[in-house]
N, C-alpha and C positions, 0 to 999 in steps of 0.2 A: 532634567538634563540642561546644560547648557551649551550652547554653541555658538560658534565667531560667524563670522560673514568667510572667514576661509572655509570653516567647516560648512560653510551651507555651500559653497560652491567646489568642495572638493568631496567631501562626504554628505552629501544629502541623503544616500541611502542610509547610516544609522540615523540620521536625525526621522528619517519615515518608517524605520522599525521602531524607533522611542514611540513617535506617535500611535502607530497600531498598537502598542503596547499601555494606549493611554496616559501616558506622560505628558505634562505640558513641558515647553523646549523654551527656554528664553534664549534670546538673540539678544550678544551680546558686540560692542562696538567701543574698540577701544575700553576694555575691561568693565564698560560699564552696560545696563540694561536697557534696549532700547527697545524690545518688546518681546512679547510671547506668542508662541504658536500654542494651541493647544487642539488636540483631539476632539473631532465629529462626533457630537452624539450618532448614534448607531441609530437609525429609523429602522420601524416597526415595518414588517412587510403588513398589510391589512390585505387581510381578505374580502369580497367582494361584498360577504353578510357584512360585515364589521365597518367599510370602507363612509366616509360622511357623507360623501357626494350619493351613493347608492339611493335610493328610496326618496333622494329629496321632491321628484313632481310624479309622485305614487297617487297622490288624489289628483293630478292635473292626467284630465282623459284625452288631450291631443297629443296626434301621433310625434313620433319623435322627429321625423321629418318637418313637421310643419313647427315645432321645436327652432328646432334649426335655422330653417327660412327664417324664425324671426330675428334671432339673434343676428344672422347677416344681413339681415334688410339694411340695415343703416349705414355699410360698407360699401355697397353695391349702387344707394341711392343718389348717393354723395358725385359720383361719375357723372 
């Protein structure tokens, strides 16, 4: 699809059905190309098994709390 700088400010809504629809949309300016919008990939919902963060301090046996404390220690010391 292509669209002016009219159409992005009078019709934005089909320029955001194109994009749901996966199209990329050049913006065009005085007949010529001055860029493109194009469509989000779509992220993966991850579940909690699946997720990267999950399991990462599975062998570290301090509690999550004290987790914590550490990562803000450095914020709080600085005062």
């Amino acid at each position: 699809m292509e669209a002016s700088i009219v159409d992005l400010r009078y019709h934005m809504n089909n320029v955001l059905k194109a994009l749901r629809r996966n199209e990329k949309v050049n913006i065009l300016y005085r007949g010529k190309i001055m860029g493109v919008l194009s469509p989000i990939k779509k992220q993966q919902k991850l579940s909690v098994k699946t997720h990267p963060f999950c399991g990462m301090h599975a062998k570290d046996k301090t509690s999550v709390n004290d987790i914590i404390k550490k990562l803000r220690k450095f914020r709080y010391e600085s005062i």
